[in-house]
C-alpha positions as CSV (number, residue, x, y, z in Angstrom):
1,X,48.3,-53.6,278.1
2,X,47.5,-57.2,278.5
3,X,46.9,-59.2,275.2
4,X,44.9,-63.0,276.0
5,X,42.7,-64.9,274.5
6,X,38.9,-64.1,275.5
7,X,38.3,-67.1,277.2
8,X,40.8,-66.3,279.6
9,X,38.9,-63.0,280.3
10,X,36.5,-62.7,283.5
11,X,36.4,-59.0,283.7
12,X,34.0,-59.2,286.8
13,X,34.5,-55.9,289.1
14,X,33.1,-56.7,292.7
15,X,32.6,-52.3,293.2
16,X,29.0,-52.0,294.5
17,X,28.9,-53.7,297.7
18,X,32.1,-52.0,299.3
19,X,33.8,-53.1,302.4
20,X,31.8,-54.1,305.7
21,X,33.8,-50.6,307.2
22,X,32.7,-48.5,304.3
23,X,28.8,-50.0,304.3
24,X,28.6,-49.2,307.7
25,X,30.5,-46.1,307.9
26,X,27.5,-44.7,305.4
27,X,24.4,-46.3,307.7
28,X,26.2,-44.3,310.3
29,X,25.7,-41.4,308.1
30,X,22.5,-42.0,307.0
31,X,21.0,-42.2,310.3
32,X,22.8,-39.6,311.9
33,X,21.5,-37.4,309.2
34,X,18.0,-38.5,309.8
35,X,18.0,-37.9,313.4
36,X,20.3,-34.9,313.4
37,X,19.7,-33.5,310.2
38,X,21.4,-29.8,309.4
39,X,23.3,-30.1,312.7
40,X,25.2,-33.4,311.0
41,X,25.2,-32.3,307.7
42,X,27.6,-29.4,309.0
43,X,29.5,-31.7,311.1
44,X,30.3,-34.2,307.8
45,X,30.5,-31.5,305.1
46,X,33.8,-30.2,308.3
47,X,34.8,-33.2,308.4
48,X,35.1,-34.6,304.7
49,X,34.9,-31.4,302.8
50,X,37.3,-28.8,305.0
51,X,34.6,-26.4,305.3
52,X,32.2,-25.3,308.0
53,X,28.6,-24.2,306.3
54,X,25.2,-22.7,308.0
55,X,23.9,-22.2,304.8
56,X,23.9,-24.4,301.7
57,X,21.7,-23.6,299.5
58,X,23.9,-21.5,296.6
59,X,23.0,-17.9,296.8
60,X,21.7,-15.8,293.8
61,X,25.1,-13.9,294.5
62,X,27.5,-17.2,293.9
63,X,24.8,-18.2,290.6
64,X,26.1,-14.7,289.5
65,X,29.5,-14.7,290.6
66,X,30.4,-18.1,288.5
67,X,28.7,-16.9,285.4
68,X,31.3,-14.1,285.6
69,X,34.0,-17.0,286.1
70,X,33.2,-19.0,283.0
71,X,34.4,-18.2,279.7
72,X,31.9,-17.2,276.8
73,X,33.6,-20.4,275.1
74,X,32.6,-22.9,277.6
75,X,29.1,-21.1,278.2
76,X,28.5,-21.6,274.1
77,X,29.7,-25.3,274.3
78,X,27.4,-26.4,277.6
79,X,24.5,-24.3,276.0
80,X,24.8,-26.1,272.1
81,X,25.1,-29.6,274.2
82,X,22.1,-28.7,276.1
83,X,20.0,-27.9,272.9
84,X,20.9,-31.4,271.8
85,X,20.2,-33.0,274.9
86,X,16.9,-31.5,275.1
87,X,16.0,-32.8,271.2
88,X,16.9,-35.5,272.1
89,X,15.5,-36.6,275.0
90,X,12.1,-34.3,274.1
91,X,11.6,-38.0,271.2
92,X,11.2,-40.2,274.6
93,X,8.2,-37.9,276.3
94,X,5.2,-40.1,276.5
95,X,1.3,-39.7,276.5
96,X,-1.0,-40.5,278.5
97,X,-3.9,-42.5,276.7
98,X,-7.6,-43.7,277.2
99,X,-9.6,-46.5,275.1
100,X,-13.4,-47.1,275.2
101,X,-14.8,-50.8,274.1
102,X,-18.2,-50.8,272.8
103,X,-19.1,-51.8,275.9
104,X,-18.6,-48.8,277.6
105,X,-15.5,-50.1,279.4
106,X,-12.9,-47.0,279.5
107,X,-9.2,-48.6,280.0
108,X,-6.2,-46.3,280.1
109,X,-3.0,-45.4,281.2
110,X,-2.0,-41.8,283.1
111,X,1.4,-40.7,282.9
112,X,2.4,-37.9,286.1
113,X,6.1,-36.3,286.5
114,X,7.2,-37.4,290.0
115,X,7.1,-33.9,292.2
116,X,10.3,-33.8,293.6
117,X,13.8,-35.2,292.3
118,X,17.5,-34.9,293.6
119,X,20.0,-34.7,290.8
120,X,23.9,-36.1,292.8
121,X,26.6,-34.0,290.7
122,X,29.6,-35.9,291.9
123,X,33.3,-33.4,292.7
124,X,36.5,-34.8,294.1
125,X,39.0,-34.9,291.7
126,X,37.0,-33.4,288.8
127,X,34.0,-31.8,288.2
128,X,31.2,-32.2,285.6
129,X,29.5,-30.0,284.8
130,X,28.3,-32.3,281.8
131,X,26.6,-34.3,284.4
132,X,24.5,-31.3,285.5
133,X,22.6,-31.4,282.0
134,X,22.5,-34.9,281.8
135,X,20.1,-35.3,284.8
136,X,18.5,-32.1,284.9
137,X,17.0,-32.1,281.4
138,X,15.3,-35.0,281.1
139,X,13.7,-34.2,284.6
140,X,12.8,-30.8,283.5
141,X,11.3,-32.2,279.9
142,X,9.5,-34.9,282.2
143,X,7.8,-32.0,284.2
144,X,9.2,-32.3,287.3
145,X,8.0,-29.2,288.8
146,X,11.0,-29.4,291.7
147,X,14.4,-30.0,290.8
148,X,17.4,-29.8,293.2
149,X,20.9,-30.7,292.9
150,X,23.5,-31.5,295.6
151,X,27.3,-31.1,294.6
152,X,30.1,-31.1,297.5
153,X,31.6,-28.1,298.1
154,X,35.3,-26.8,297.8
155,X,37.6,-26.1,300.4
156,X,36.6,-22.3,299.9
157,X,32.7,-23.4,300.5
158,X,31.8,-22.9,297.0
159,X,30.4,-24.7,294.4
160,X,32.8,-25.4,290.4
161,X,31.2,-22.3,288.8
162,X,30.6,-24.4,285.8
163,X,28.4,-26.7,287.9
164,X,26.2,-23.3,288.6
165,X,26.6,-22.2,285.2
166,X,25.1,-25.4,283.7
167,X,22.4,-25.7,286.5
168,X,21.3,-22.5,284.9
169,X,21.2,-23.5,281.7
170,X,19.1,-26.7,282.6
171,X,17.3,-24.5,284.2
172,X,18.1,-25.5,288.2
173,X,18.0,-23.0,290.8
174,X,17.7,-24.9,293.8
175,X,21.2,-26.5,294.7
176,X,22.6,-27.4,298.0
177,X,26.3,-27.6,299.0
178,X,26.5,-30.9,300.2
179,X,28.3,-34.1,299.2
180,X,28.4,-37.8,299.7
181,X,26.7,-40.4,301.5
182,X,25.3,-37.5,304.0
183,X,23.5,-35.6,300.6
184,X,21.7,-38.9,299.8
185,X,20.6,-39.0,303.1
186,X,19.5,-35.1,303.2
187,X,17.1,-36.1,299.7
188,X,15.9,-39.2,301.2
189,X,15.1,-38.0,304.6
190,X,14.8,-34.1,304.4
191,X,16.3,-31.6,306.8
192,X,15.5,-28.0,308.3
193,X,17.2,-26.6,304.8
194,X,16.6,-29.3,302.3
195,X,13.4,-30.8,301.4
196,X,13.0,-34.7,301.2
197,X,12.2,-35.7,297.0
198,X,10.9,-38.5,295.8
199,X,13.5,-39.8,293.1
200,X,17.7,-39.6,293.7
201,X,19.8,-40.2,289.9
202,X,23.2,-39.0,289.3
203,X,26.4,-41.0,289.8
204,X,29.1,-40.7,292.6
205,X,32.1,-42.5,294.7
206,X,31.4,-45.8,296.2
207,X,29.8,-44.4,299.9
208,X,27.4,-42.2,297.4
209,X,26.6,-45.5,295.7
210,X,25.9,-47.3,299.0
211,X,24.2,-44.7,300.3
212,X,21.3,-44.7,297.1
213,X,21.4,-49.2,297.3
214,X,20.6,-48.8,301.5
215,X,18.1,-45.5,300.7
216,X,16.3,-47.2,298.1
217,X,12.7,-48.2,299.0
218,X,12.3,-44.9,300.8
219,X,12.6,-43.1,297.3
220,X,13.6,-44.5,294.0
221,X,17.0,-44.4,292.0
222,X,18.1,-44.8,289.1
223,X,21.0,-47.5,289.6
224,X,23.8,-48.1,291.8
225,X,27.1,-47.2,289.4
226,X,29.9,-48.3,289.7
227,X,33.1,-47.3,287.7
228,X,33.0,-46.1,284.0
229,X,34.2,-49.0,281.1
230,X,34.2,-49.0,277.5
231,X,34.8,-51.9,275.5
232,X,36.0,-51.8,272.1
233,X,35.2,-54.3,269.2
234,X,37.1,-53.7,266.1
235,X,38.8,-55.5,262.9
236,X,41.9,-55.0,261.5
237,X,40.3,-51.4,259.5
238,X,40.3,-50.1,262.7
239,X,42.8,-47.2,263.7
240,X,44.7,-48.3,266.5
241,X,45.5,-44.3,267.8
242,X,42.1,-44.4,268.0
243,X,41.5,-47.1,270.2
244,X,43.6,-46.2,272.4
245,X,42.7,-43.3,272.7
246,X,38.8,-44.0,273.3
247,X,40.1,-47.2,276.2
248,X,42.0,-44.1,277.5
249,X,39.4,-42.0,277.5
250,X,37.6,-44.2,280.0
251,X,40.6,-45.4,281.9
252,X,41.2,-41.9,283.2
253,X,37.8,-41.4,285.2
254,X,38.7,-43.9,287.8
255,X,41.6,-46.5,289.1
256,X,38.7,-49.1,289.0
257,X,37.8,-47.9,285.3
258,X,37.4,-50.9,282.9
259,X,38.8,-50.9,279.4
260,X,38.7,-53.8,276.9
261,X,39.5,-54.1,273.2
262,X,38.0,-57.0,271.8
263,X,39.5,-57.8,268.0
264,X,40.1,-61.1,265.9
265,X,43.5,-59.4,264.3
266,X,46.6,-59.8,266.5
267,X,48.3,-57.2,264.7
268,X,45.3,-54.6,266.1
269,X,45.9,-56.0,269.1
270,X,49.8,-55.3,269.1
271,X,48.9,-51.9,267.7
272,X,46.8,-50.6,270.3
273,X,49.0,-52.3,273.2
274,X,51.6,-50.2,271.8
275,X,49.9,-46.8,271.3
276,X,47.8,-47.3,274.9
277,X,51.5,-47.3,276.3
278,X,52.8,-43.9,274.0
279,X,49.5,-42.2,274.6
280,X,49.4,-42.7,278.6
281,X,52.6,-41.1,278.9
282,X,51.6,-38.3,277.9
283,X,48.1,-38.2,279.6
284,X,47.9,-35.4,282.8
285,X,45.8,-38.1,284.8
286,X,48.2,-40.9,283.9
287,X,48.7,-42.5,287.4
288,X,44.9,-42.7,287.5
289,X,44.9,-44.5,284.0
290,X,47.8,-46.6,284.1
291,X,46.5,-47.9,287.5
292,X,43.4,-49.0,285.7
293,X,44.7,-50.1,282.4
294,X,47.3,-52.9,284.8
295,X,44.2,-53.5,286.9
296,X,41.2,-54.0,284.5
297,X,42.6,-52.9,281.2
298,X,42.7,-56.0,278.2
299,X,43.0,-56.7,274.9
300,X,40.5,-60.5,274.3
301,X,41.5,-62.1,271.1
302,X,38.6,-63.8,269.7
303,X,38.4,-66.1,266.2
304,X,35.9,-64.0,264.5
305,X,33.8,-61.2,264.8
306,X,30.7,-63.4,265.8
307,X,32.7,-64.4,268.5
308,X,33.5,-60.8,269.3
309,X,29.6,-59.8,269.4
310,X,29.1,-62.9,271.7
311,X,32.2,-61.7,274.4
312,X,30.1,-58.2,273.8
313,X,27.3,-59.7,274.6
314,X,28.7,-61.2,277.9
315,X,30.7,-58.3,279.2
316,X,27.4,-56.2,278.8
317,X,29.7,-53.0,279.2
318,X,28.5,-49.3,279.9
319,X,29.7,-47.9,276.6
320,X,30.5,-50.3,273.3
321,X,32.6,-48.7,270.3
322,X,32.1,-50.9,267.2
323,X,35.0,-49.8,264.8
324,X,34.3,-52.6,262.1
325,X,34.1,-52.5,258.2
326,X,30.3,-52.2,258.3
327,X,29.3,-51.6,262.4
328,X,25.1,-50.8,261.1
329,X,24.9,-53.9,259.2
330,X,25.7,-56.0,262.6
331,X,24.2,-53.9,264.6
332,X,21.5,-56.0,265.2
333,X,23.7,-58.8,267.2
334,X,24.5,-56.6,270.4
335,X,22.3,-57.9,272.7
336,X,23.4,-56.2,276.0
337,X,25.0,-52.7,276.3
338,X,24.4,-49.3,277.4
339,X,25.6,-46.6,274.7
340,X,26.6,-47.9,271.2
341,X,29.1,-46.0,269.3
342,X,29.4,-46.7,265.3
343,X,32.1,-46.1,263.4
344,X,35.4,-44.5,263.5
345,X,34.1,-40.9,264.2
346,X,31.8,-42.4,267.1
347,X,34.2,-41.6,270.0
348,X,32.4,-42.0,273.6
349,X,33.5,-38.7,274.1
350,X,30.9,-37.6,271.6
351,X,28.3,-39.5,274.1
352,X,29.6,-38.3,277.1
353,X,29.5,-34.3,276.3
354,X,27.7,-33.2,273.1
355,X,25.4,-35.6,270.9
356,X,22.4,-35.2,273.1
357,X,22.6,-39.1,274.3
358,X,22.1,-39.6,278.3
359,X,25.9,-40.3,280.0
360,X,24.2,-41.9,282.6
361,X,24.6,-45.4,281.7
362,X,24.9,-48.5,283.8
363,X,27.7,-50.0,284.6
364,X,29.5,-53.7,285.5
365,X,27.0,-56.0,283.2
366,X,24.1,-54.0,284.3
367,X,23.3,-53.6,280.8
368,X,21.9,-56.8,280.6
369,X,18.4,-55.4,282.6
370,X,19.2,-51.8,282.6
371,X,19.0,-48.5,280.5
372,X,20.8,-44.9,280.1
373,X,19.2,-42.3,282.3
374,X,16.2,-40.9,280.6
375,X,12.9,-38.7,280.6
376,X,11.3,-42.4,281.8
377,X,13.1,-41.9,284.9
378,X,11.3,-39.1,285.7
379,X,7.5,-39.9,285.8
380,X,5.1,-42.3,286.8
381,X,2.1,-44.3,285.4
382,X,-1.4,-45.1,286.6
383,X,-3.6,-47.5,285.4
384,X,-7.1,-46.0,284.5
385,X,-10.4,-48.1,284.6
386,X,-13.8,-47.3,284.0
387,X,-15.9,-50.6,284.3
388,X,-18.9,-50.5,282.8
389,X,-22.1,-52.4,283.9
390,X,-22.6,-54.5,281.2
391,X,-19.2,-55.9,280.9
392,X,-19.2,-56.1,285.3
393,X,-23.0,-58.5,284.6
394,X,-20.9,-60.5,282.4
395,X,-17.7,-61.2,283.6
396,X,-18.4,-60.6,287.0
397,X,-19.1,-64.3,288.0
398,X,-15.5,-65.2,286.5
399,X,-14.0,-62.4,288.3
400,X,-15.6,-64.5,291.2
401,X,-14.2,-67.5,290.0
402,X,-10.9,-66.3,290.1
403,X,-10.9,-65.2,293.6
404,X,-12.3,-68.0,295.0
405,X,-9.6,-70.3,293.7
406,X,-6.9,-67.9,295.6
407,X,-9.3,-68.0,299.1
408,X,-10.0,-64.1,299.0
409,X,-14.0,-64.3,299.9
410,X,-13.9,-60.7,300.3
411,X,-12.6,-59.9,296.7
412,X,-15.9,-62.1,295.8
413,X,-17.9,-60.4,297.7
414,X,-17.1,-57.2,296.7
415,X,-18.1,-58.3,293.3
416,X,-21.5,-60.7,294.4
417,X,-23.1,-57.5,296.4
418,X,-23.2,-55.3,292.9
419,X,-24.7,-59.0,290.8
420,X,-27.0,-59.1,293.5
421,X,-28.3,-55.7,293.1
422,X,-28.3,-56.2,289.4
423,X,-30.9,-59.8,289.6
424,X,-33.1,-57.0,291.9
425,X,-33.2,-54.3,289.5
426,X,-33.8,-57.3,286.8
427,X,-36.5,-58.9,288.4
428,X,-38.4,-55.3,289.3
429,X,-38.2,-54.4,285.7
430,X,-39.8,-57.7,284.6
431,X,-42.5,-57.5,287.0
């Protein structure tokens, strides 16, 4: 693993935009799903799946068939992490809420669950079930009265039975056998057998992360993700085994997969560049790793740890481990990241799988404007008002005011017809 100093470091990875082939091999997609619907969803899930489906929605058979396959081990695990997810997630519900002035004046705020959402459970070369709770349950804690998930099938036209398992436990139902590019287009634009919704979260491969950036404005999303990263900043009490084996952790998920140490001690540094090479070795997805450790693995050196929090800052990465002497009492100078990790027994596998935190997390220096996935995601706000009379008598001619100075006549008007009947009723009662 490369060792340099972090002003060396640029760390950019250009992943969302793809190639001009790949950007518009998915507008082909997309519109041939919109004007051809089922009929091209067969035709791609053929082509880029191996399998010819006339259904695919799963069947209450397959739901029961893969709770069969699952072992009472990883039912247990998925249904503790689920608990925690849902305490979790249940702190961030908010409330709608009203306020009267003296005036009579009734100002509030409405908060509705969006209807319909589409939850994208990536497959390919692994699947994740742990993805499956991630973006169900905040949607279901939102109140999202319709949830449906869409997961590429295998080669055998069936579904990871602990995808289905989990969708149970999230309580998910509705799922459809369909993958990439052509499943955002199947939420976005509807088709005989899937219903359009009106929100798409969930991460995927590049042509599913097109697909959500060219579908968005037609229904919402919840970011365009690229490739997982970590970063780690840590001092010289740090365990290097455990570094490594968190940057690992990440560098496995992808051969674009970002992992950075970030450490004033050179001996750390020297450590960790040592086990990251013992551990990979040994790792079953090594070829996948080692390609992105040599690609967009690195160790910055930095003078001190102020410096460290200020590379941090810049880097903005999708999941920071702080393995320092006393990581809560510098909390407070990370400015930008997505999931924070403290302490030694903090590993971002604890994050990804269990705690109860959101995976979901962006990605590539989105952390700067952007948060983990949560119950937020999943609803929508109205603003409430209830003007009275007495507060429309005396702020009404500044309401005119205001409108006047941006040329909208009408926007006066609108308010001038209601002062006007107001001097009338005035002058009757004085007569």
């Amino acid at each position: 693993m490369r060792i340099m100093e972090a002003s060396q470091f640029d760390g950019k990875r250009s992943v969302e935009s793809g190639t001009r082939e790949q950007q518009e091999g998915v507008r082909a997609i997309l519109a041939a799903v919109r004007e051809r619907k089922d009929e091209a969803l067969r035709e791609y899930t053929e082509r880029f799946d191996r399998v010819r489906l006339e259904t695919f929605r799963v069947s209450a058979a397959e739901f029961a068939e893969a709770s069969e396959q699952v072992s009472p081990q990883v039912k247990a695990a998925l249904q503790e992490a689920a608990e925690n997810i849902r305490d979790y997630h249940s702190r961030q519900v908010r409330q709608s809420w009203f306020v009267t002035k003296e005036s009579g004046t009734m100002l509030g705020q409405l908060i509705r669950p969006l209807q319909r959402a589409g939850l994208y459970v990536p497959g390919g070369t692994a699947a994740y079930p742990s993805s499956v709770l991630m973006n169900a349950i905040p949607a279901k804690i939102a109140g999202v009265p319709e949830v449906v998930i869409t997961t590429p099938p295998g080669a055998d036209g069936k579904v990871n039975p602990a995808i289905l398992v989990a969708a149970q436990i999230a309580g998910v139902t509705e799922i459809y056998k369909v993958g990439g590019a052509q499943a955002i287009a199947a939420l976005t634009y509807g088709t005989e057998q899937i219903k359009a919704v009106d929100k798409i979260v969930g991460p995927g491969n590049i042509f599913v992360a097109l697909a959500k950036r060219e579908v968005f404005g037609l229904v919402s999303i919840d970011m365009v993700a690229g490739p997982s990263e970590i970063a780690v900043l840590a001092d010289d009490t740090a365990n290097a085994r455990y570094v490594a084996a968190d940057l690992l952790s990440q560098a496995e998920h992808d051969p674009m997969s970002a992992a950075i140490l970030v450490t004033p001690s050179r001996e750390l540094a020297e450590q960790v560049a040592l086990e990251v090479e013992r551990q990979l070795a040994e790792l079953p997805r090594q070829s996948i790793a080692a390609a992105a450790i040599r690609d967009y693995g690195a160790i910055l050196l930095v003078e001190n740890l102020d410096e460290g929090f200020a590379v941090i800052n810049r880097i903005a990465p999708e999941h920071l481990e702080i393995m320092i002497a006393e990581p809560f009492a510098q909390l407070g100078k990370v400015q930008n990241a997505g999931a924070i990790f403290l302490g030694p027994y903090s590993s971002e596998p604890v994050g990804d799988y269990f705690a109860g935190t959101n995976h979901v997390i962006p990605t590539n220096g989105t952390a700067r404007f952007s948060s983990p996935l949560s119950v937020d995601d999943f609803i929508k706000k109205s603003s409430v008002i209830s003007y009275s009379k007495d507060d429309l008598v005396k702020n009404g001619p500044k309401i005119v005011t205001l409108a006047e100075q941006e040329g909208l006549a009408g926007h006066g008007r609108a308010i001038t017809e209601r002062l006007r009947d107001f001097d009338r009723e005035k002058q009757e009662c004085d007569q």
